[in-house]
N, C-alpha and C positions, 0 to 999 in steps of 0.2 A: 073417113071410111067410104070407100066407094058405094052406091046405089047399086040398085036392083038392077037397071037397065044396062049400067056401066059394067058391072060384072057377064052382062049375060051378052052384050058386045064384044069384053075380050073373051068370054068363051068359046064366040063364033070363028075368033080370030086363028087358037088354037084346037082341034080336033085333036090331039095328042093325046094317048091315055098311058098313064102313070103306073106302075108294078104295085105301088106303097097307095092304099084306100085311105087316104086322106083327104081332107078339107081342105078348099084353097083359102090364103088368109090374101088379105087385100094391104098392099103396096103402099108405104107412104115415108116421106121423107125422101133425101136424095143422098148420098155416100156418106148417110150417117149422122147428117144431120137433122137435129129434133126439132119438128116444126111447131112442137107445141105453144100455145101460146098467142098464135099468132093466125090459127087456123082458126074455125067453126069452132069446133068447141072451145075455144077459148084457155084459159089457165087450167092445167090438169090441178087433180084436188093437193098430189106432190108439190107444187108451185106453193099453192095458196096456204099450205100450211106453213111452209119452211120459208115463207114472210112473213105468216103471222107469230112465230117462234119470237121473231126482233124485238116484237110489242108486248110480249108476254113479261111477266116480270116474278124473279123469285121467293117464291113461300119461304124468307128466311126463321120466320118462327116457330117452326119444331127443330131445325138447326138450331138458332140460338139458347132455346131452351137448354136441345142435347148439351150442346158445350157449356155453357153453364152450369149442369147440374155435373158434368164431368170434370170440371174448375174444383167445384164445391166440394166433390169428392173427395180428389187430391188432395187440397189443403186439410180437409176433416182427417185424411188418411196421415197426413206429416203433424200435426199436430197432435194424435192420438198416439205415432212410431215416439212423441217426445217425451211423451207421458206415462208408457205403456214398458216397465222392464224388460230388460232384453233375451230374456231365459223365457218371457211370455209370450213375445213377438217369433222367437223360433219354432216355440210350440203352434203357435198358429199359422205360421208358415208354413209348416212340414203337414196337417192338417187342410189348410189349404190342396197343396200339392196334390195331397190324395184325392180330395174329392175333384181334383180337375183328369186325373188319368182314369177314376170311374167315371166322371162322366164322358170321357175320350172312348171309354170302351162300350158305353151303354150308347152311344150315337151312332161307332159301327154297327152293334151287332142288328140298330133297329135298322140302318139302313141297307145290312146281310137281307136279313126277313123281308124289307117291301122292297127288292130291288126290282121289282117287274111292277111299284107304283110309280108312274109320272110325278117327280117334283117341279113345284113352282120356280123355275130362272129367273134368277137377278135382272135387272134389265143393266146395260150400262149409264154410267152418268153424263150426262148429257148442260150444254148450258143451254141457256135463256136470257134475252134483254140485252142490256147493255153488253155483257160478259159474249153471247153469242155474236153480235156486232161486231165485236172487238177481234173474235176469233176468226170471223169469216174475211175482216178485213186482213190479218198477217197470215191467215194460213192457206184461205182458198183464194184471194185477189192480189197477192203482194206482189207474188213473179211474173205477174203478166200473163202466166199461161195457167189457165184455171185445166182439171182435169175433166173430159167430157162428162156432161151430163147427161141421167139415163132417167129418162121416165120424169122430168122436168126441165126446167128454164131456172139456169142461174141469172138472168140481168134482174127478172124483178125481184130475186132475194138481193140482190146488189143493191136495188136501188130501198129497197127497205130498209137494209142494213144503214142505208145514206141518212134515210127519216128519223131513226132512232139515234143517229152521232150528233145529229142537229138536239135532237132531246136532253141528250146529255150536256152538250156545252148549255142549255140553258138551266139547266138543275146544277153544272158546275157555276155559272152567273150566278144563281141564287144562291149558293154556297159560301160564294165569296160575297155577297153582299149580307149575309148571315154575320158572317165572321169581322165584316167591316162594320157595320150596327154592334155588334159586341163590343167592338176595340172603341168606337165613341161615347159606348153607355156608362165604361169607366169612369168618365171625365164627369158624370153628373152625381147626384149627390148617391144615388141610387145603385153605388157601383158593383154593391155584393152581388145584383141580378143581372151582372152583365152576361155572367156563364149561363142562365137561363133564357135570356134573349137569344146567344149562341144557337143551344139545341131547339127552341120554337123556332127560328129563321132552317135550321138545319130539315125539320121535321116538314117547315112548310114547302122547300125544294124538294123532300121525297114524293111528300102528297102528290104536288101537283105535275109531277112526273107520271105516279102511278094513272093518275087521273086523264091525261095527256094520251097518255099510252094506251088506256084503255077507249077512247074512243077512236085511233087509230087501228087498233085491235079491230072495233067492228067493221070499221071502215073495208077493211084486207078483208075479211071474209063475208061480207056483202060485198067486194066490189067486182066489177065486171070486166072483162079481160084487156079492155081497151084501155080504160082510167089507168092500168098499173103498166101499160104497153107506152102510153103516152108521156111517164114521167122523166126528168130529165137525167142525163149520166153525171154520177156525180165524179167531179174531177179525180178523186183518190182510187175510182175503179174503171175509168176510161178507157185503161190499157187494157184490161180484163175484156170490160164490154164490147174494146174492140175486135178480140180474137175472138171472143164468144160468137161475135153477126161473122166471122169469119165462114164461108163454105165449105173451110175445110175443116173447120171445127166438128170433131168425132174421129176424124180419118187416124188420129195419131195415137196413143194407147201407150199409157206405160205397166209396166208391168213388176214384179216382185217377187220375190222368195220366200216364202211364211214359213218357216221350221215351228214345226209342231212335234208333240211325242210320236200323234201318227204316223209322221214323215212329214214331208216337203210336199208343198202344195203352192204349184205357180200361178199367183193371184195377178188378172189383169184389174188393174186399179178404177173403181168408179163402175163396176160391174156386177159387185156385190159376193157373194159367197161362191167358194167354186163347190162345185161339184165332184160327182164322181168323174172322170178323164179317160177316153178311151185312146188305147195306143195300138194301130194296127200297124205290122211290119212285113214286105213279103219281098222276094227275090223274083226280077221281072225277066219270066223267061218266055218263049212262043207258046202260044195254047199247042195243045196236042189235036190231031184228025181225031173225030168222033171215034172210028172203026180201032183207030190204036190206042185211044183211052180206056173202050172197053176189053182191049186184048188185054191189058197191063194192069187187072187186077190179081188180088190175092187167088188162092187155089181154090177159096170158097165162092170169090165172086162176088162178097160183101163189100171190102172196103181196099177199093180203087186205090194203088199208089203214086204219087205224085214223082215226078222222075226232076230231082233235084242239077243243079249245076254243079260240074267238075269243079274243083281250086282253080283249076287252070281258068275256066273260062271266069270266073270270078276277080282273078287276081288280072290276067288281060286289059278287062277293060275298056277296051277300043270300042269297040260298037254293042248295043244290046244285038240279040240272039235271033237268027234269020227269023222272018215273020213279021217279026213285031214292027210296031210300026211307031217311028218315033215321036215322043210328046216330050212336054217341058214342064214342069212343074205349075207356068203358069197358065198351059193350056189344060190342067187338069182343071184349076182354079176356077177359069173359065166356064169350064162344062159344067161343075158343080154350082156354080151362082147362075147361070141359067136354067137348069132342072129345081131350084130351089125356088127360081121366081115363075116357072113354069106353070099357071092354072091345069088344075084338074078337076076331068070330068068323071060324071056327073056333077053339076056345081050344085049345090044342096040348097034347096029351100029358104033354111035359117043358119045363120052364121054368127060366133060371137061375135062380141064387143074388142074383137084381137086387133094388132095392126104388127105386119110382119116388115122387116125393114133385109136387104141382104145386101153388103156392099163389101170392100177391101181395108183394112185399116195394115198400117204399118207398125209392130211394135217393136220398143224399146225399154231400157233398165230406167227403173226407176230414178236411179241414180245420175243418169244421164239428161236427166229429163230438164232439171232448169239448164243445163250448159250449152241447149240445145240453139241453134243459132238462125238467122231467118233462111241462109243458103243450107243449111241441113236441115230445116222444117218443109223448104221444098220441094228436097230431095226426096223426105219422106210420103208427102203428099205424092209424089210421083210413085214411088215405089207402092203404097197402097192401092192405087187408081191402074197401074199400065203393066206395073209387075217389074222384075228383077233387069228386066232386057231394055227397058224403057232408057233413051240418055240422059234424060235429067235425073236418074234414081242413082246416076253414081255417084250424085255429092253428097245422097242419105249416108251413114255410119255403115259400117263393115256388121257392127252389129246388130244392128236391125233386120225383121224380118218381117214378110206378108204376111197376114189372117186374113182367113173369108171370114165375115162375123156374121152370123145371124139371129136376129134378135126379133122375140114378138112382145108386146105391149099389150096390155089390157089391164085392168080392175081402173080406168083412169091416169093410168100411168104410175101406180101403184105396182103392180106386177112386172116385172123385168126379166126374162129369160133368156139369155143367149148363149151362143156356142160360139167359139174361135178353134176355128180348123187351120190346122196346115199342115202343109205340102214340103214333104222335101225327097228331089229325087238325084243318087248320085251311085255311081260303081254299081249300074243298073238294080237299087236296092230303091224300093220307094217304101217311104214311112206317112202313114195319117196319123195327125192328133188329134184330137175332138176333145177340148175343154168347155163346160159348161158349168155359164157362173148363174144366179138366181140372187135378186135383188129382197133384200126380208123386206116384212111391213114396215110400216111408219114407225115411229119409240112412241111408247105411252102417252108421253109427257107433252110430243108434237100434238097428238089427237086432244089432248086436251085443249088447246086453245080454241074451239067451237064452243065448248059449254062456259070454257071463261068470258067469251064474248059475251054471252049472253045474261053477264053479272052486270046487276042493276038494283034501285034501292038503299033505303036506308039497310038495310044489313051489308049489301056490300060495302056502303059507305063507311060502316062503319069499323067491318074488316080490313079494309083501306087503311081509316086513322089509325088503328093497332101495328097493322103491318108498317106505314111509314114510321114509326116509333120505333120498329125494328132495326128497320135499314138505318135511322139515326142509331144507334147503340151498334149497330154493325161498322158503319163509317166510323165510329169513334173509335174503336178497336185494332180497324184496320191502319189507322194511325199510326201503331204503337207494332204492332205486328203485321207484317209482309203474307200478302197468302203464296201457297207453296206453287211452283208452277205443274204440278198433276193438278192444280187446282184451278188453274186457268186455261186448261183444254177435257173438251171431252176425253173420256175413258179411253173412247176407241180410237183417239189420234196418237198416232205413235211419237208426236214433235219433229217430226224433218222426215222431208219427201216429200211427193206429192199426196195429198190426202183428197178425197172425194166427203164432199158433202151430206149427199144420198146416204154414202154405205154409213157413216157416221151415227146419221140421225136415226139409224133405223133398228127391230130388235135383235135381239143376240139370236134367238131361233127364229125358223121360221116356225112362230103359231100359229096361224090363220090356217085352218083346216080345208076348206076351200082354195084358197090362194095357193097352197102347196099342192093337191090333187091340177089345179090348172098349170103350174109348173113343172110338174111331172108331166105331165102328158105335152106340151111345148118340147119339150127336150128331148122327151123320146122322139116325138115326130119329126122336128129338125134333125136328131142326131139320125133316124132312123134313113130320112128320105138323102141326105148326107152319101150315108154307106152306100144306100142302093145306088147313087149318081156313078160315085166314084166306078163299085161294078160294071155299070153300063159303061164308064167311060174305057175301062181295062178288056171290057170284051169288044169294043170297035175296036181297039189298037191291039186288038189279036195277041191279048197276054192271058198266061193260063192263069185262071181266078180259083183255082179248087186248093190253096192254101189261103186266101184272101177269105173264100167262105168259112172255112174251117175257123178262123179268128173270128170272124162275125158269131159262130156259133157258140163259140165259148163266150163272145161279148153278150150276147142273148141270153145263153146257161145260169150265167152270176148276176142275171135280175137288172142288169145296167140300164137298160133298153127293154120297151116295146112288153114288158112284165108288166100285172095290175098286182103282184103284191109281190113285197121283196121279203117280208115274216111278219111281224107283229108291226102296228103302226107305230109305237112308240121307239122300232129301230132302226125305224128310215132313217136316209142321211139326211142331217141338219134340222132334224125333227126335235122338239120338247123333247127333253130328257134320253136322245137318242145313246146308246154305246157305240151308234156305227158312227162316224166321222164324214162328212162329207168333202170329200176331195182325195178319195183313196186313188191310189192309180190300178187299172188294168192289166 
């Protein structure tokens, strides 16, 4: 974050004042790429947890239980169907039935009655340890091209993920050396205990895994930004790492299609939840003279008509309409990423902990995204950086398209807010988009790895020994039975495509009651100084804006924008227990 002195130099620089009384936020990063990590402050707190996830390792023991006592069930249930007449079993079946469609009806009607109380959200399921390891290495590092990271550094979750595969092959060593003590214990006189040598050699590889892990655990979260900067690339994510240090890493973006009941919501990927989307559209014709604007009212004088284009000039074509003055889609681009990085005055005393970033990204389909080639990745860089006119953007895809993205950072990198605007102008018709995506907090589960560091003691010890006696009876299981593959990805990986890290690990709402009021107000301020840009950019090039406003006011109207309350808190978008859906369209 820039200094006191440093802001009040470029204020001197600029004298320009601003229509929109905003705060100026202070510049960092360069076309989008994240410096974190590597700067002053060091590892954001997003970093340092989503390594310490690696070293974390799973409470199998109220799982094992559960499944156990649902084993136990089963067989009591088939054993009792053997024994139990069959005239008795229908009876109770049908008996059954009913009390499951009372209680189907006693669940609506209580959830008719509280429906204006907040219920507690699931969180999704998430892995840990080995299993997370395993995941980040096929899902986020496998294609070479990992998807931008927001509000953290993927190399030292890479290189974590690297320290925990090391762990594993030495708890698989000790597994097989388990199992290789078994098979010689046969031979002595003593051969009944060879199966119990087995599980103490098994138990002793869980232990000292768990044990292993947890002083690594502390290690990650006392350590300081250097130590986890200085470790080395491990060969299995070097391709990753290398596009990671790449500069152009962030400029590229892919993107998606969510079909929801709501509707269709175009997720850029690794950006977190979209938002509400504003769609403004208008027809680019000359402004009118002052003096003929106000002749060309109604009979009462109230409400001013706007003098539309004939078919004809519409259908033509040829040129925009005397006056106007010609632009390009990427000179609107332009004007808007300069008024967006533009300080305003008065510059204010105190200023968050925000750090605003504004640059050009190129996007593309999801689908596209591993086929992508290194002469159509430069194409895109180009296309992001120079715009559609640039020579080297002709080898990007036909399908690809520029964003301005503007993004502000704060709670540590915890908070993510950004918009992707774009521009397209053609048959003298220009359209703005404004999508804005919002990154949720951390998952539960993540935030616990601070207070598991801090397990120490004979009682952890000795929750420890319990638990690795778990994992042994788990390993033996898994033997015999395959786990399901929803069971080797988090919840929220869909299994093919690009998937983001971030949006993964983090919760299904946004709760953080704080963290969403600074996210509201990020969005409106970007979305809002946006709209004004563009305005100002439509009244130099002498286009009439009095249908441009009129959209703005309707975007205003419906609470989209620049509003401090849209109804009841619990029915903002993306809110705990919200009805309204975040990502409606305008």
């Amino acid at each position: 974050m820039d200094t006191e002195s440093a802001r009040s130099a470029k204020g001197k620089a600029d004298e320009a004042w601003s229509l929109l009384k905003v705060p100026t936020v202070p510049l960092y990063g360069v076309n989008g790429h994240h410096p974190a990590g590597h700067g002053i402050g060091g590892m954001t707190e997003p970093t340092r947890l989503l390594c310490a996830v690696a070293h974390l390792r799973p409470d199998r023991a109220e799982e094992f239980a559960e499944k156990l006592g649902k084993w136990r069930r089963k067989k009591a249930k088939q054993l009792g169907d053997r024994l139990t007449p069959k005239k008795v079993r229908e009876r109770r079946l049908e008996q059954a039935a009913k009390r499951a469609i009372a209680g189907e009806q006693d669940k609506l009607k209580k959830l008719l009655d509280d429906e204006e109380e907040p219920t507690a959200p699931s969180q999704p399921r998430v892995l840990v340890g080995h299993e997370y390891a395993r995941w980040v290495r096929c899902r986020i590092a496998a294609g070479g091209r990992p998807v931008p990271s927001q509000g953290f550094d993927l190399e030292p979750v890479l290189n974590a993920c690297a320290q925990v595969q090391r762990l594993l092959w030495l708890r698989r060593a000790l597994t097989v050396l388990a199992c290789a003590a078994g098979g010689l214990w046969v031979l002595t006189p003593l051969a009944y205990l060879a199966l119990l040598v087995v599980l103490i050699g098994l138990w002793a590889a869980f232990y000292m895994d768990r044990v292993l892990a947890q002083r690594q655990l502390r290690a990650v979260i006392g350590a300081d930004a250097g130590e986890t900067w200085g470790a080395d690339v491990p060969r299995r994510f070097r391709r990753a790492v290398e596009r990671i240090r790449d500069t152009s890493y962030g400029e590229v973006v892919p993107y998606q299609n969510q079909v929801r009941a709501s509707g269709a919501k175009y997720h850029f990927v690794g950006a977190g939840k979209v938002w509400f989307e504003t769609q403004i559209g208008i027809d680019v014709t000359p402004a009118k003279p002052r003096d003929e604007d106000d002749g060309q009212g109604s009979e009462d004088g109230k409400s001013p008509l706007r003098a539309l284009p004939s078919v004809e000039e519409l259908l033509a074509g040829s040129r925009p309409g005397e006056g106007v003055v010609r632009f390009t889609p990427d000179d609107l681009h332009a004007h808007v990423a300069r008024e967006l990085q533009r300080p305003i005055k008065p510059l204010p005393d105190y200023h968050p902990d925000s750090q605003q970033e504004v640059f050009g990204v190129a996007a593309i389909a999801a689908d596209r995204w591993e086929a992508l080639t290194p002469e159509r990745w430069e194409g895109l860089v180009t296309l992001a950086r120079e715009g559609v006119m640039a020579a080297n953007a002709q080898r990007a895809p036909k399908v690809a398209r520029r964003f301005l993205c503007a993004r502000m950072t704060s709670w540590d990198g915890e908070l993510v807010a950004s918009i992707f605007v774009g521009f397209a102008y053609e048959n003298h018709y220009l359209r703005v988009v404004v999508r804005p995506h919002v990154v949720n907090p951390i998952h539960p589960v993540v935030r616990e790895a601070e207070k598991k560091a801090a397990g120490a003691g004979w009682a952890w010890r000795r929750r420890t020994t319990y638990l690795a006696a778990v994992d042994t009876g788990w390993f033996v299981v898994r033997l015999f039975k395959r786990a399901k593959n929803s069971e080797l990805r988090p919840a929220q990986d869909p299994g093919n495509g690009p998937v983001s890290l971030r949006e993964v690990y983090s919760t299904r709402y946004m709760d953080d009651m704080l963290q969403y009021d600074d996210a509201r107000r990020y969005i409106e301020m970007m979305q809002g100084r946006v709209l004004a840009a563009v305005e100002g950019f439509l009244v130099e090039h002498n286009v009439d804006t009095g249908e441009y406003r009129k959209r703005i006011t309707v975007v205003l109207n419906n609470g989209i924008i620049n509003t401090g309350e849209m109804s009841n808190v619990q029915n903002q978008p993306g809110a705990v227990g919200s009805h309204q859906k975040a990502g409606g369209a305008v």
